[in-house]
NUGUZA-512657 format. One record per residue (C-alpha): residue in three letters; z, x, y. Coordinates in steps of 0.02 Angstrom, whole numbers, plus 32768, in hexadecimal, padded with zeros to 4 digits. Last residue first. Example, Ala and Ser with C-alpha at 12.3 -4.5 7.8 and 13.67 -1.06 7.14 Angstrom:
<atoms>
SER816582AC7FCB
ALA818682677F1F
</atoms>
This chain:
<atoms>
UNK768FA368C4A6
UNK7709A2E6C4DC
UNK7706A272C563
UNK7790A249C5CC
UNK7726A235C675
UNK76C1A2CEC655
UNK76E5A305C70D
UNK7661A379C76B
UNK75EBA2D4C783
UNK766FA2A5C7F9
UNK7677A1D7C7D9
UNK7636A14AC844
UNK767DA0ADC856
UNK75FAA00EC857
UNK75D99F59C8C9
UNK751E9F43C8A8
UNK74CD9EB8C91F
UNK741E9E8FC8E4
UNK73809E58C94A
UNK72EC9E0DC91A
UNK72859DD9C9BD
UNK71E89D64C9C1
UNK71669D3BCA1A
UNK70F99D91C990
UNK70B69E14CA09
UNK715E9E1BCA5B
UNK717D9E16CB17
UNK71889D53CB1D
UNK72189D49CABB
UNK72629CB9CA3A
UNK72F59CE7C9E1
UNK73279D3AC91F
UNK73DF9D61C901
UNK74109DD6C87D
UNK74CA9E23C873
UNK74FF9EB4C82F
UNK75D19EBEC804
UNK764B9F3BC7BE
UNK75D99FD4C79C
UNK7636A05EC76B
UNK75C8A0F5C792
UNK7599A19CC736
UNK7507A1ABC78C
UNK74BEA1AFC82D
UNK73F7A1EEC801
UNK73EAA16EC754
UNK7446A0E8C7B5
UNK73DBA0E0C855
UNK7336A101C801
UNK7370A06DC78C
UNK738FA006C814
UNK72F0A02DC878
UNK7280A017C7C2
UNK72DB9F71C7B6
UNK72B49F2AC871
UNK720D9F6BC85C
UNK71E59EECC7C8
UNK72509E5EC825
UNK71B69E64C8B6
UNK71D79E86C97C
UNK72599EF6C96B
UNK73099EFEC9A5
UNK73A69F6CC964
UNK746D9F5BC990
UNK74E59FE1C980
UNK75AF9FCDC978
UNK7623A036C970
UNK76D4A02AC918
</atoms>
């Protein structure tokens, strides 16, 4: 299992960095993502979104039991 975790200042970014993420790693199993927004000084908002993703990823060589 590995785990990745993503931060941005606005919920909007936090989605297009997740997505990015999936769309260039895939195939994954995603067991878990977490959100969690907190207060932060550094952001323009003063805010942080953050998710926790716990995933497995797969050899993109394998078909994974998929037929053609």
């Amino acid at each position: 299992m590995e785990v990745k975790l993503f931060e941005n200042d606005t919920s909007e970014h936090l989605e297009e960095d997740i997505n990015a993420f999936l769309e260039k790693e895939r195939p994954l199993a995603i067991d878990k993502i977490e959100y969690q927004v907190t207060p932060s000084e550094f952001c323009n908002s003063g805010l942080t979104f953050s998710a926790l993703m716990l995933y497995e990823k797969f050899d993109k060589e394998i078909n994974h039991g998929i037929e053609d």
